[in-house]
PALUMNU-135998 format. One record per atom (N, C-alpha, C): y, z, x. Coordinates in steps of 0.2 Angstrom, whole numbers, padded with zeros to 4 digits, always signed. Layout:
N
YZX...
***
This chain:
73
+0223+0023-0268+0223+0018-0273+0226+0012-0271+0221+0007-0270+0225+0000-0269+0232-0003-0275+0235-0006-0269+0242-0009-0273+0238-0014-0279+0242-0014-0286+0242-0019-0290+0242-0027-0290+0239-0032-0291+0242-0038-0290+0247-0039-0294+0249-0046-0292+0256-0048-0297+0253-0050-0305+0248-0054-0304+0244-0054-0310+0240-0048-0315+0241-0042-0312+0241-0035-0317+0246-0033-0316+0250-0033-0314+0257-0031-0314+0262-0036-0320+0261-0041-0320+0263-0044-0327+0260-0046-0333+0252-0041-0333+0248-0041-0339+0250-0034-0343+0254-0032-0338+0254-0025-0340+0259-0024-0343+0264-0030-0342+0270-0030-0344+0274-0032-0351+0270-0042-0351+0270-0046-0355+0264-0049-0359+0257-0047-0354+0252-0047-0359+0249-0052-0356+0243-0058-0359+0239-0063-0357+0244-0070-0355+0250-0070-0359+0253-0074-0359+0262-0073-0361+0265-0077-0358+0272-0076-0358+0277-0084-0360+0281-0079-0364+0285-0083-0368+0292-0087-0363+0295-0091-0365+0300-0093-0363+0304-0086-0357+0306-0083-0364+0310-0076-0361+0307-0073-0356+0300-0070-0357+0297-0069-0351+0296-0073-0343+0295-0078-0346+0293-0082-0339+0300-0082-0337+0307-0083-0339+0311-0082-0333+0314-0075-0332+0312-0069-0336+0314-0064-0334+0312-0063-0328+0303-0064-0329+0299-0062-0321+0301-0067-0315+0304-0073-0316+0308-0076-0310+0312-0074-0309+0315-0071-0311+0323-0071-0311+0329-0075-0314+0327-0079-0317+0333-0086-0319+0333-0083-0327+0340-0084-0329+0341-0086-0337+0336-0090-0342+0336-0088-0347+0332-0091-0353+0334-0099-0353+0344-0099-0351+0345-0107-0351+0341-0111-0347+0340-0108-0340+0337-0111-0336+0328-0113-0337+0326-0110-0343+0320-0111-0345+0321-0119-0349+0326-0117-0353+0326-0121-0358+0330-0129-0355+0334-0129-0350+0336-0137-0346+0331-0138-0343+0324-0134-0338+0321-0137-0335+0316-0141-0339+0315-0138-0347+0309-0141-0351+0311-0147-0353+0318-0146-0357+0322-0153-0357+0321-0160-0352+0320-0158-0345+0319-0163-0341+0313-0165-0340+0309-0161-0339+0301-0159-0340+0299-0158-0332+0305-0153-0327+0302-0151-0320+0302-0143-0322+0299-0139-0327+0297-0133-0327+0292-0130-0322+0294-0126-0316+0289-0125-0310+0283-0122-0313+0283-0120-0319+0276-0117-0319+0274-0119-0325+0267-0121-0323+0265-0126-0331+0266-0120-0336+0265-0126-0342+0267-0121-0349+0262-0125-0356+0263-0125-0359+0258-0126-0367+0262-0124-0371+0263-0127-0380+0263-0124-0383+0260-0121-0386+0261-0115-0390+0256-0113-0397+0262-0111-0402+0259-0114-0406+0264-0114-0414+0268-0118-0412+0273-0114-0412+0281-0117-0412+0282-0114-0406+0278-0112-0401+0282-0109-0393+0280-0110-0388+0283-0113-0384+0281-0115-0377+0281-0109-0375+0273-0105-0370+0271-0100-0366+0269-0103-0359+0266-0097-0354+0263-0098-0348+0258-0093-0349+0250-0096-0343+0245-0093-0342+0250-0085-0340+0249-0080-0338+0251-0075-0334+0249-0077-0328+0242-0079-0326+0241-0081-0321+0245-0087-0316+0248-0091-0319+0251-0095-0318+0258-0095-0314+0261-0090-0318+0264-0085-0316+0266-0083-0310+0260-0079-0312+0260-0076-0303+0258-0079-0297+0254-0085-0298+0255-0090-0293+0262-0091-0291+0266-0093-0296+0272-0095-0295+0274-0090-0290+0274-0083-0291+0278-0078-0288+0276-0077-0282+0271-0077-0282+0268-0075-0277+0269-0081-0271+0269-0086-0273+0270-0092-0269+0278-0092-0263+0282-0092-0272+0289-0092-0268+0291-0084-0264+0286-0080-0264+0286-0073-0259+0285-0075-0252+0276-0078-0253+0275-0080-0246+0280-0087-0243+0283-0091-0246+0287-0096-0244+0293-0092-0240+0295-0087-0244+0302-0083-0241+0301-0077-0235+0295-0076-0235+0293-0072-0227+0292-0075-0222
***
């Protein structure tokens, strides 16, 4: 069985899209660290509202991760 990508592996998790609290669980950073970098407006991985709440694609995501993987090898 082929290994999962990072993009099924956080559909499976969070779903099509992810919330504040999400998107820095799956980094690794605090919820505050979500909420200063919006304030500034340098949040690494674009985001949108819907409603009242800033999310992220999942795919977006996992770019993210996967980027800062391959930078760290």
């Amino acid at each position: 069985m082929a290994d999962k990508t990072t993009v099924e592996l956080l559909m499976e998790q969070y779903g099509m899209t992810l919330s504040t609290e999400d998107m820095c669980s799956a980094i690794g950073r605090p919820v505050s660290y979500g909420y200063q970098r919006f304030a500034r407006g340098d949040f690494p991985i674009p985001t949108f509202v819907d409603g009242r709440r800033r999310v992220a694609d999942v795919r977006d995501v996992a770019e993210f991760i996967d980027k800062r993987r391959k930078a760290s090898s």
